[in-house]
Backbone bond lengths (Angstrom), bond angles and torsions (degrees), N, CA, C in turn:
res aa  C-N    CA-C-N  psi(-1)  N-CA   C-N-CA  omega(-1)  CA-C   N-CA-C  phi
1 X - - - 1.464 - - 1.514 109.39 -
2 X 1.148 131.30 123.47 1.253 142.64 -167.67 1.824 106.46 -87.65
3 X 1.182 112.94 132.44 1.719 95.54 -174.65 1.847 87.23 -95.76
4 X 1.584 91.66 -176.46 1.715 109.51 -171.71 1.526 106.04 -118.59
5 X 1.067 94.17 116.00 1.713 85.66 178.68 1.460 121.72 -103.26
6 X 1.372 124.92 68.45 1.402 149.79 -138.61 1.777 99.70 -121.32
7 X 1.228 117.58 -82.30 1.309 116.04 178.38 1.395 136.63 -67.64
8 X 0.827 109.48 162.24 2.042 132.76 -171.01 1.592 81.24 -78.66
9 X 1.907 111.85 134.57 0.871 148.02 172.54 1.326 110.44 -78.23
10 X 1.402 139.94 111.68 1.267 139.14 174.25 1.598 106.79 -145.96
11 X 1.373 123.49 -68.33 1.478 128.88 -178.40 1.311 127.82 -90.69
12 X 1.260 122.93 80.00 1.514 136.89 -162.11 1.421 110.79 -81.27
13 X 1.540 101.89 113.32 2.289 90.86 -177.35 1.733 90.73 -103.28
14 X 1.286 108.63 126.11 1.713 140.10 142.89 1.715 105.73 -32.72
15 X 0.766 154.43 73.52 1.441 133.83 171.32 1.668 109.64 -134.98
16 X 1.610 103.38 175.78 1.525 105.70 -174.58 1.409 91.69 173.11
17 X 1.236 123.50 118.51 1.534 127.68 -167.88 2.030 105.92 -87.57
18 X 1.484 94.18 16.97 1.656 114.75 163.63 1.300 114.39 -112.64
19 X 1.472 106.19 130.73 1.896 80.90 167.80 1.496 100.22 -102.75
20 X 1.249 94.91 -155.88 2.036 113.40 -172.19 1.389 100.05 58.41
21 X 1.725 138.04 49.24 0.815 124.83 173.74 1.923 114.23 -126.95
22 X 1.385 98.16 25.88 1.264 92.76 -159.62 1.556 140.74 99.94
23 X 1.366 97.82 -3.18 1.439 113.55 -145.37 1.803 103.23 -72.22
24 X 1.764 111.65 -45.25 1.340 102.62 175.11 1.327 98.62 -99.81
25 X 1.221 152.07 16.52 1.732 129.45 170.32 1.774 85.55 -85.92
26 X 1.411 138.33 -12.87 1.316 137.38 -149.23 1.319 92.57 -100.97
27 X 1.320 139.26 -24.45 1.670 153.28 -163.11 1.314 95.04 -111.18
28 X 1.093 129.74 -56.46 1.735 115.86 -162.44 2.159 91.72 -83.47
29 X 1.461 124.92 -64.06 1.477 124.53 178.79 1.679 108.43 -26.08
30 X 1.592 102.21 -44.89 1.510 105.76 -154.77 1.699 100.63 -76.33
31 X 1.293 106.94 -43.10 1.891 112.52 162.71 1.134 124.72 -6.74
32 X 1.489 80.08 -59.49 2.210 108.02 -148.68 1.623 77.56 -87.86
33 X 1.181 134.03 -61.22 1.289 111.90 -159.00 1.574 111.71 -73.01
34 X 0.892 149.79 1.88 1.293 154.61 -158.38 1.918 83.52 -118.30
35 X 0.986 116.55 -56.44 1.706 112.48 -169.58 1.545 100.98 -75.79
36 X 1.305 118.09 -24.25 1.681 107.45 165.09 1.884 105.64 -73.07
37 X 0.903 123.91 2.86 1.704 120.70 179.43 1.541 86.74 -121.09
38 X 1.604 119.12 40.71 1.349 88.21 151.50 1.760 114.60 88.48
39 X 1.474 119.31 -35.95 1.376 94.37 -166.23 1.242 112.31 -103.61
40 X 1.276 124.06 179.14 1.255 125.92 -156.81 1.564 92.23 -84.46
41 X 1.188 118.36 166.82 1.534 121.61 -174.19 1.350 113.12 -154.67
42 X 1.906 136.18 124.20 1.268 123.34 146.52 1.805 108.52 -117.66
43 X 0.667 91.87 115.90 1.904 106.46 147.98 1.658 116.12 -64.83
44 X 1.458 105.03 118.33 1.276 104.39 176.24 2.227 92.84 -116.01
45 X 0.887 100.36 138.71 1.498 125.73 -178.99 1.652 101.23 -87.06
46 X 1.566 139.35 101.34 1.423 146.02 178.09 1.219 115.31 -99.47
47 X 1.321 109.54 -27.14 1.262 124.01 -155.63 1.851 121.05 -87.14
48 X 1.611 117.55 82.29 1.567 113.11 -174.91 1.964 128.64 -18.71
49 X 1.345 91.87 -20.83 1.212 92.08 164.26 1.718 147.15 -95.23
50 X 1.419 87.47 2.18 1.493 120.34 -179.81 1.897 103.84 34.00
51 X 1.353 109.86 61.88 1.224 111.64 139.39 1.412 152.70 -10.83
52 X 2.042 80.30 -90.09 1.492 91.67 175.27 2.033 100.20 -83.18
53 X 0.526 135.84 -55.87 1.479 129.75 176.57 1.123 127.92 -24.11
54 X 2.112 115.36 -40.98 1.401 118.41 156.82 1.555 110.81 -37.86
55 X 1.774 95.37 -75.29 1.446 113.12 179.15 1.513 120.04 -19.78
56 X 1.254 100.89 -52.33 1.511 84.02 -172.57 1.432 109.91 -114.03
57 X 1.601 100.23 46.07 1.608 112.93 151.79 1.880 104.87 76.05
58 X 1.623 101.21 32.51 1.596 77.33 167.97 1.592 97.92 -135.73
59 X 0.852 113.63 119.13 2.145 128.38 172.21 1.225 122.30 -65.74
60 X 0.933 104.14 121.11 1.750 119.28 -172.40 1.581 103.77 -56.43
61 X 1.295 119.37 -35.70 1.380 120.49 178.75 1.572 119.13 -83.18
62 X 1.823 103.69 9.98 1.756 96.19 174.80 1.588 94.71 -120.58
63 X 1.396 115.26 11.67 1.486 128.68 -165.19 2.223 99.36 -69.52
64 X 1.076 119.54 104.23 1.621 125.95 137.34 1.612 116.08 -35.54
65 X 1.023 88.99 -109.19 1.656 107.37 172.87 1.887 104.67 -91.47
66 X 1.453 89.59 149.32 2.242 87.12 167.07 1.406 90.15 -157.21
67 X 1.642 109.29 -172.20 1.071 117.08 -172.16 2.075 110.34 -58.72
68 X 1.072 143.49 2.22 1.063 140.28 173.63 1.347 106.29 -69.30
69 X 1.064 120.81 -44.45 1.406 124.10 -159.30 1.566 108.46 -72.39
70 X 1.322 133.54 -1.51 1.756 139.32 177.08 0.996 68.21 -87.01
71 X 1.463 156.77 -75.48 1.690 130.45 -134.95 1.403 111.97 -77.16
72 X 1.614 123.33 -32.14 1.055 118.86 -168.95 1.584 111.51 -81.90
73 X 1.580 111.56 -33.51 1.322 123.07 -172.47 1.509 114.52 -60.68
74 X 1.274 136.38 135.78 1.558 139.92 167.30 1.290 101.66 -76.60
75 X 1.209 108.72 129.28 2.042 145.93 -169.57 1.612 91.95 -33.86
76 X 1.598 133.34 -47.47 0.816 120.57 -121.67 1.870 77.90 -98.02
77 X 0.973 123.43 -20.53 1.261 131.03 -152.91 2.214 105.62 -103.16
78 X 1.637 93.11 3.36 1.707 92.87 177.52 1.500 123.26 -70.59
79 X 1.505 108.45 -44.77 1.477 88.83 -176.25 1.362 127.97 -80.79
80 X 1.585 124.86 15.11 1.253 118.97 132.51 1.525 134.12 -80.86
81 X 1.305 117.88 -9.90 1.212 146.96 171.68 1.264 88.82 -53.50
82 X 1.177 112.67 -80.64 1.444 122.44 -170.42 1.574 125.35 -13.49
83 X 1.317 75.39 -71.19 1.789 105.04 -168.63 1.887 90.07 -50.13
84 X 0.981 152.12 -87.99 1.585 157.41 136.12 1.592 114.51 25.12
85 X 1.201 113.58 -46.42 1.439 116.41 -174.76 1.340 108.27 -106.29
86 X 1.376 152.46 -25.98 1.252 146.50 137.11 1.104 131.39 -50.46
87 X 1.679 116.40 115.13 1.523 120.68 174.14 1.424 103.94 -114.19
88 X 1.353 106.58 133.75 2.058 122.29 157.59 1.587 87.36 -47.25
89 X 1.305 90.16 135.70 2.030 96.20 155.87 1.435 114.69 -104.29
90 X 1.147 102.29 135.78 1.584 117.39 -153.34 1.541 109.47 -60.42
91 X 1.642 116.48 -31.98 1.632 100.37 176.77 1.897 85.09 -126.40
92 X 1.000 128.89 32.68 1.730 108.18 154.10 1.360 111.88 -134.47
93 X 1.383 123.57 147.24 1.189 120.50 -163.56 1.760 117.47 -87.81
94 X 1.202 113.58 43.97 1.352 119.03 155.06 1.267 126.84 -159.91
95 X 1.041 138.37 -176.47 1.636 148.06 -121.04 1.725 106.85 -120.44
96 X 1.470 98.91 144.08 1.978 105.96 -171.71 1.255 104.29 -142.20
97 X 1.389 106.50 128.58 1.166 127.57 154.63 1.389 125.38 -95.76
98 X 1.586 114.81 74.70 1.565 109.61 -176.96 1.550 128.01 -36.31
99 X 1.223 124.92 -166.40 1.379 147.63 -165.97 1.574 109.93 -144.30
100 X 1.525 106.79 138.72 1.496 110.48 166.81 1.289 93.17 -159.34
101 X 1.615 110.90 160.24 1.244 148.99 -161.05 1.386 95.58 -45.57
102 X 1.263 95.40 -59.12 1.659 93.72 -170.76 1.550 127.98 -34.70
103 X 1.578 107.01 -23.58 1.585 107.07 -176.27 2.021 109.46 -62.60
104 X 1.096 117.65 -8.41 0.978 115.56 -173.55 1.933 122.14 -87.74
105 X 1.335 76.29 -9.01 2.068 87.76 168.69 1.220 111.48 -82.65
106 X 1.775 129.96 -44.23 1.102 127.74 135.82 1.772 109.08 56.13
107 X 1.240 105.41 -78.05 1.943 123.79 -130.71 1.517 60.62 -88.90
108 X 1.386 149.76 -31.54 1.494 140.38 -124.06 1.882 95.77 -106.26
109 X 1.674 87.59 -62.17 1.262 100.18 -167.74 1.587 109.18 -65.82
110 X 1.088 107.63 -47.33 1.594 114.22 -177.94 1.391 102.35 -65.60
111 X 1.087 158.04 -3.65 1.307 138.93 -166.45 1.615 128.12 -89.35
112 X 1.296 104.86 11.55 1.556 114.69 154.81 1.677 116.56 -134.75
113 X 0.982 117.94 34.64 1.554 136.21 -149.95 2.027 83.78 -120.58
114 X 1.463 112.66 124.55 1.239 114.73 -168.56 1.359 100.68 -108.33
115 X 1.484 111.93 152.80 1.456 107.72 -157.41 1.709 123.02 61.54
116 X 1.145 133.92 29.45 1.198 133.27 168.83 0.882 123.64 -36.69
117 X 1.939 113.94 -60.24 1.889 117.47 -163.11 1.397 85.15 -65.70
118 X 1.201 158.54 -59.65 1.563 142.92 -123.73 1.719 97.54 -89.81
119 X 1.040 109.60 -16.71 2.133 106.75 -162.42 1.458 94.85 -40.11
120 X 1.294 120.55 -56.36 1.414 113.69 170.80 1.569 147.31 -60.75
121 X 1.234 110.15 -43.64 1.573 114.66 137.62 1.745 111.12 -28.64
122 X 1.257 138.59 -52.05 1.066 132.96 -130.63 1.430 102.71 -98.56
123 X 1.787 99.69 -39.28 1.476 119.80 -175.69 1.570 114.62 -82.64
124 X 1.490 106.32 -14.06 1.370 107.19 171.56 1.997 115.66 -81.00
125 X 1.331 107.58 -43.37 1.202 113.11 125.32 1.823 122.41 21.98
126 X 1.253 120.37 -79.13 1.573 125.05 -174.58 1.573 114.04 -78.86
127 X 1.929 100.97 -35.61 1.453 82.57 178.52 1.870 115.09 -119.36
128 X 1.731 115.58 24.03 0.961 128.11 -169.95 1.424 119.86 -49.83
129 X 1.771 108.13 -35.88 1.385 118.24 -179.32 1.400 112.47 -69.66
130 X 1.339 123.71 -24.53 1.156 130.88 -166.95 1.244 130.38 -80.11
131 X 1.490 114.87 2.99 1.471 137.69 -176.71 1.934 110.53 -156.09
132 X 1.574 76.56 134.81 1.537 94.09 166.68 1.473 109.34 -28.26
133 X 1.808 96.79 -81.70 1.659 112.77 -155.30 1.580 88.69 -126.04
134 X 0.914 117.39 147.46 1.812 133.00 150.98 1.105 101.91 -119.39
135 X 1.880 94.56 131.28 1.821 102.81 168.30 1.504 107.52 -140.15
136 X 0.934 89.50 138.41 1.760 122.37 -173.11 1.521 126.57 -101.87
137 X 1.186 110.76 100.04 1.421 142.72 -142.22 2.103 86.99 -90.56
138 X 1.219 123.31 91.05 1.382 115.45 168.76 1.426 142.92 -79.56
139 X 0.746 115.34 175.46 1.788 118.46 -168.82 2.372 87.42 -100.46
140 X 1.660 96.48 140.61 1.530 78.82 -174.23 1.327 101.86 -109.49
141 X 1.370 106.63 76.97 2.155 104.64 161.95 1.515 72.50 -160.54
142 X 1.639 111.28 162.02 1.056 156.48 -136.20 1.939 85.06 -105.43
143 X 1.241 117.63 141.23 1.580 116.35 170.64 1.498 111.38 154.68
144 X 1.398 144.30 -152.51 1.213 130.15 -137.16 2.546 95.05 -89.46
145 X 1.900 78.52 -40.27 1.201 91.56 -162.94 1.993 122.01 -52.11
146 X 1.685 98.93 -41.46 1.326 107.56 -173.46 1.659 106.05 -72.72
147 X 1.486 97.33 -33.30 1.555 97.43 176.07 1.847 113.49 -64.81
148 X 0.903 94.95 -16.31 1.725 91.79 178.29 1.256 93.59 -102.20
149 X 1.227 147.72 -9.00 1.459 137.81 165.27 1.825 121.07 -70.18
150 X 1.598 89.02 -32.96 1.789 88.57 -170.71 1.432 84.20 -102.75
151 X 1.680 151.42 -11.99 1.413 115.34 160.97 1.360 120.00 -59.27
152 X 1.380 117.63 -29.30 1.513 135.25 -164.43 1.718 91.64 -81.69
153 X 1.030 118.46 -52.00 1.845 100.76 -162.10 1.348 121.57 -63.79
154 X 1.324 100.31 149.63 1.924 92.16 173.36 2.289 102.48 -78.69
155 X 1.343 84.19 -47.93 1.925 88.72 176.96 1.369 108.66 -123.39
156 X 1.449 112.26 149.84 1.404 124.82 -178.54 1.494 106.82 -105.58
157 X 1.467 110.36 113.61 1.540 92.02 -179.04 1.846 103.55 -109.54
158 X 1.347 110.93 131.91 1.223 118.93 -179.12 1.672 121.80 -112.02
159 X 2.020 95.50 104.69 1.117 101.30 -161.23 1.795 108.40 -66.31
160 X 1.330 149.59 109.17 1.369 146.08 -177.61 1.489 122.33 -90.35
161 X 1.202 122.26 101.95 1.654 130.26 172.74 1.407 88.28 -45.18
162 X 1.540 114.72 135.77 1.328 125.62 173.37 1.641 107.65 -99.52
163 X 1.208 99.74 77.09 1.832 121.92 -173.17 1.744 105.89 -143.53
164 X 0.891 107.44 118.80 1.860 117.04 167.36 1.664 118.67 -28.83
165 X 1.513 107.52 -32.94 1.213 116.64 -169.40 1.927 97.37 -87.34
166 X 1.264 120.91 -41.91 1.433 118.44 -175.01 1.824 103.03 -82.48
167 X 0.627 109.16 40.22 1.780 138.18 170.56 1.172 93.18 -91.26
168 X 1.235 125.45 -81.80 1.307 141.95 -162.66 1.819 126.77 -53.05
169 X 1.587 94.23 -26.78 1.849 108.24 179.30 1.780 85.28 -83.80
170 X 1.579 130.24 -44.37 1.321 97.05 -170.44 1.892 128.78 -94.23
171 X 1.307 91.96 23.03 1.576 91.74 161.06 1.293 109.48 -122.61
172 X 1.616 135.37 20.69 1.104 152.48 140.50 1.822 102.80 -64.14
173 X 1.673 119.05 -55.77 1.328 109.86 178.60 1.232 125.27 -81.97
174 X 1.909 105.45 1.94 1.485 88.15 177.21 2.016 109.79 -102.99
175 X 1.680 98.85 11.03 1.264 99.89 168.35 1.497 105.73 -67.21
176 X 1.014 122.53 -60.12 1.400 146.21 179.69 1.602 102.27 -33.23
177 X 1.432 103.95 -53.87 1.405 101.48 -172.67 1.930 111.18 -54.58
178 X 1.704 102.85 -54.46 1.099 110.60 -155.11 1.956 101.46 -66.75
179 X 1.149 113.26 -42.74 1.398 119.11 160.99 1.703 120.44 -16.98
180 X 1.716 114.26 -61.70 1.016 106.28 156.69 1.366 145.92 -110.52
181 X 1.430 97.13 18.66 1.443 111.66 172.65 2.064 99.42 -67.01
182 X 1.101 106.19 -19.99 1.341 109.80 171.27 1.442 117.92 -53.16
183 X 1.149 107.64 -60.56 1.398 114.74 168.60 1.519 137.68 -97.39
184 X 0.998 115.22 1.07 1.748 121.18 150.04 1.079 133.45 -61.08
185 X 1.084 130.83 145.84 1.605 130.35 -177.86 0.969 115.32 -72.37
186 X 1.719 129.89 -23.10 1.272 128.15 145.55 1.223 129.28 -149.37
187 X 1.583 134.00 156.99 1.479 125.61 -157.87 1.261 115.26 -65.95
188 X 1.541 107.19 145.35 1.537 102.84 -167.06 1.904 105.66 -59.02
189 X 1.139 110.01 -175.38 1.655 120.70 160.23 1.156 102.17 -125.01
190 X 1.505 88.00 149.37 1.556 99.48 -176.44 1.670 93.09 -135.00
191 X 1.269 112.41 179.74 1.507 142.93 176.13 1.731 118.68 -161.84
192 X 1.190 112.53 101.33 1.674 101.44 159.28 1.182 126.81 -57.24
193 X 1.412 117.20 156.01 1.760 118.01 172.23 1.401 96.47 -148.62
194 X 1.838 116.57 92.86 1.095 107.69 151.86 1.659 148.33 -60.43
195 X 1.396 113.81 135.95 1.777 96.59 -144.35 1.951 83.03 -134.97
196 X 1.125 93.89 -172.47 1.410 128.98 -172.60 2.029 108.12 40.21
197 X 1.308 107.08 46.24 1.895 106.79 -159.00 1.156 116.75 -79.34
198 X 1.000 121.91 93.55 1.833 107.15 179.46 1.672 117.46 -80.26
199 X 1.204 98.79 127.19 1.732 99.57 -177.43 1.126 133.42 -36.39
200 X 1.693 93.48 -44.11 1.752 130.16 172.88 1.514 111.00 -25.05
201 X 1.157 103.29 -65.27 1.273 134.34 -137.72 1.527 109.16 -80.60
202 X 1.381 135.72 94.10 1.184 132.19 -160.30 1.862 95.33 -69.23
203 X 1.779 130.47 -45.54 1.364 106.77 -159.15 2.135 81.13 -75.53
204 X 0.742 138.40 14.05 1.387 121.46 166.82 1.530 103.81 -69.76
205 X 1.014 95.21 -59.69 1.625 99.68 -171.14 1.372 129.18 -69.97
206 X 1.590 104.63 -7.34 1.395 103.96 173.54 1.772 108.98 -103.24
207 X 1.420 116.87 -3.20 1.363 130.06 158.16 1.711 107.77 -56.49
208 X 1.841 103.61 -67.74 1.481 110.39 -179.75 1.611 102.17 -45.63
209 X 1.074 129.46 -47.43 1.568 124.61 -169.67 1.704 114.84 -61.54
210 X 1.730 108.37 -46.65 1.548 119.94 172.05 1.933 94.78 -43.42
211 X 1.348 106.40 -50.29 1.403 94.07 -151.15 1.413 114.77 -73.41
212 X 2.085 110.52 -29.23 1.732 80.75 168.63 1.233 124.56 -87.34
213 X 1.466 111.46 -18.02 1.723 96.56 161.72 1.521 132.61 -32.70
214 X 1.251 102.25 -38.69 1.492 120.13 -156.10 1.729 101.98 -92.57
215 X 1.554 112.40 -72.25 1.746 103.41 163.44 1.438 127.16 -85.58
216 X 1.274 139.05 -19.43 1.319 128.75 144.83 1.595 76.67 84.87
217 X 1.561 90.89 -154.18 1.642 113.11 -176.72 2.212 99.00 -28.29
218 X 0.776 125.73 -29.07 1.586 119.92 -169.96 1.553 97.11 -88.92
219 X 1.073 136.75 39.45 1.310 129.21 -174.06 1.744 105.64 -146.47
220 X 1.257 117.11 99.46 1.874 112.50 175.57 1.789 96.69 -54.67
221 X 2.081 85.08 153.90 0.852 102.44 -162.93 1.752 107.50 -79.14
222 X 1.351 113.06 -8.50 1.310 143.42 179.23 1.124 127.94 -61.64
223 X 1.238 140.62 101.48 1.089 148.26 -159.68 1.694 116.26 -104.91
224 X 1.368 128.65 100.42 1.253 114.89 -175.19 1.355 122.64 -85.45
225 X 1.814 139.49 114.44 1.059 124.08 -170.44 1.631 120.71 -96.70
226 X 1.458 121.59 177.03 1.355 116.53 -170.44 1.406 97.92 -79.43
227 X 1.517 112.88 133.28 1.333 120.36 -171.73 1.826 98.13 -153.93
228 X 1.599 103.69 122.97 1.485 124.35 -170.93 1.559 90.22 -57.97
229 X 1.343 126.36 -49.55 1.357 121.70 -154.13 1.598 126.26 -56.41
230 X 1.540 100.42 -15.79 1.594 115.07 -178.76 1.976 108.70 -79.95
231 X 1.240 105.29 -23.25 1.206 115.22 177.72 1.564 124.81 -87.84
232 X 1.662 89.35 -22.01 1.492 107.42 167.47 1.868 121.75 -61.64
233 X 1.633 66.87 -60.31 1.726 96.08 -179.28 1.444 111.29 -57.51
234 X 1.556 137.48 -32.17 1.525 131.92 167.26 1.507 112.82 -65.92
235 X 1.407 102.20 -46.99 1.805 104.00 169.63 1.295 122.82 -20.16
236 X 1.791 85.30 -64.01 1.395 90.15 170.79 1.596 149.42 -103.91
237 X 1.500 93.87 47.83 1.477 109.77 -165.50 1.428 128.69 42.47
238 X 2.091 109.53 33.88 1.451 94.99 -161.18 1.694 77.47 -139.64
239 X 1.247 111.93 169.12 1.653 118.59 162.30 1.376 129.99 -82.93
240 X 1.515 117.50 158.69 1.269 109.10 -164.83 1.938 120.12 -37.22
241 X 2.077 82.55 -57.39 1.715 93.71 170.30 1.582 112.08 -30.09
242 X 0.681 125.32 -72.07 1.313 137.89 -156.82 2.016 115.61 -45.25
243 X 1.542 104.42 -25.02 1.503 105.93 -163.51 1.504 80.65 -139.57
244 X 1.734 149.73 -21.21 1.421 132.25 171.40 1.251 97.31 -152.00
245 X 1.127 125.10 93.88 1.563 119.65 169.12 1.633 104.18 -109.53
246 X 1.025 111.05 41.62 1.693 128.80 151.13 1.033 121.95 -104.66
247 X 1.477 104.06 -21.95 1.672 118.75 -151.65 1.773 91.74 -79.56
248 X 1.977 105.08 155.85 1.223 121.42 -168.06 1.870 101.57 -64.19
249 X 1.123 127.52 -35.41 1.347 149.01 -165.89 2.030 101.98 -66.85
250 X 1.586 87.98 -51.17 1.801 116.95 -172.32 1.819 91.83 -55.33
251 X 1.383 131.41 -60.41 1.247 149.12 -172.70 1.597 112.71 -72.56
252 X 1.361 126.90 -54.15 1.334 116.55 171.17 1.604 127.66 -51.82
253 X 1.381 110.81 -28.20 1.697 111.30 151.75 1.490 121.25 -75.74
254 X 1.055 130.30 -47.49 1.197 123.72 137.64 1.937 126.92 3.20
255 X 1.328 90.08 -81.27 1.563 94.50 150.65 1.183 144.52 -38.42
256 X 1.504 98.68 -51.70 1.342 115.76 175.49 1.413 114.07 -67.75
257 X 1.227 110.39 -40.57 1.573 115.04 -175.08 1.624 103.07 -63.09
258 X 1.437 125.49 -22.66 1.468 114.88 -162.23 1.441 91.15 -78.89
259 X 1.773 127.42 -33.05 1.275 133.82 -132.75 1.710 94.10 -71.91
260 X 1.277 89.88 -33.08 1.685 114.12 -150.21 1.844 89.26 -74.49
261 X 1.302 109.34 -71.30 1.884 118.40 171.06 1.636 98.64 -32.10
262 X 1.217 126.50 -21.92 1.816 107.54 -161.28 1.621 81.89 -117.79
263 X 1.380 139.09 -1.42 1.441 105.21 155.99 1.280 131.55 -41.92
């Protein structure tokens, strides 16, 4: 499937219908580096397990409002919504929309609710102008939430464990894709981001090789390698920047962040 490289870059969904692939150190890293160049930045948190939201130190159990509340709220009533569910993060310079459990009733509550996939498209909508990039941190199985993530994104970036076995989660998401590429007005975009690579590792490297054969132009040129410091850095509820921004791990988003500015 060939992606389209047609639209203006603004709402970026995180996803990978695998997990352990990188998927939220790739949403919260990619933030910070994009808001260290300056641009404006929100992170929205999708994911029932609130991941990235732990990460960057906010608990579903001290949560007011979180990202649940765009689904529950009526359209007319978001841009005060807004203001309520967005917090400044106290040492990075852009904006979070946590995660709580609740997103996982979702499939329940929404299921006679018309227009579902778009609620998000719609709600992004009020504060779209207001940021560079929005990126959207997903839940990885297939259901109401991711589908409102890839109507809403302009590019899909799919972080890929460079392992034989995480092969398999991304032609699981590109069923998904083609499903509603049927009915969109236009085909999603995508981008790979092979991640966790150890040099070492010869079937690593013959994964990295499957993959540009295989997406070519759909594949960053960016390579993310295994680096202790990202594991450090969640420990401690802080980002890589924050405890090694020398580090090889600190710089390969870095990269990535330029890749993304030169779409």
């Amino acid at each position: 499937m060939a992606a389209t490289e047609t639209r203006t870059i603004k709402v970026i969904a995180v996803a990978n219908q695998k997990g352990g692939v990188g998927k939220t150190t790739t949403a919260v890293t990619l933030s910070s580096a994009l808001s260290r160049m300056g641009k404006r930045i929100l992170i929205l948190d999708l994911d029932p397990h609130a991941c990235a939201s732990v990460h960057l130190r906010y608990y579903p159990e001290e949560l007011e409002y979180s990202a649940n509340d765009i689904f529950a709220e009526s359209r007319p009533g978001l841009p005060e919504l807004w203001a309520s569910i967005r917090r400044p993060h106290p040492t990075q310079t852009f904006d979070v929309v946590p995660a709580t459990i609740r997103l996982a009733e979702l499939e329940v509550d929404l299921r006679n609710r018309k227009g579902k996939g778009a609620i998000l498209q719609q709600a992004l909508g009020h504060v779209r102008s207001e940021y560079d990039y929005i990126l959207l941190d997903c839940p990885p199985h297939v259901g109401i939430l991711l589908v409102n993530a890839l109507v809403a994104c302009d590019l899909l970036l799919v972080p890929i464990q460079t392992d034989f076995l995480a092969l398999h989660g991304l032609k699981l998401l590109f069923d998904t894709i083609k499903v509603l590429n049927k009915v969109l007005p236009a085909p999603i975009r995508y981008r790979v981001l092979p991640t966790l690579y150890d040099r070492r590792a010869r079937a690593c490297a013959r994964v990295l090789e499957l993959l540009e054969m295989k997406m070519r132009d759909s594949m960053f040129q960016t390579v993310i390698g295994m680096d202790t410091h990202f594991r450090d850095a969640s420990a401690l509820g802080k980002v890589i920047y924050e405890i090694a921004p020398e580090s090889r791990g600190a710089q390969e988003y870095e990269d990535l962040a330029k890749e993304i500015v030169e779409l």
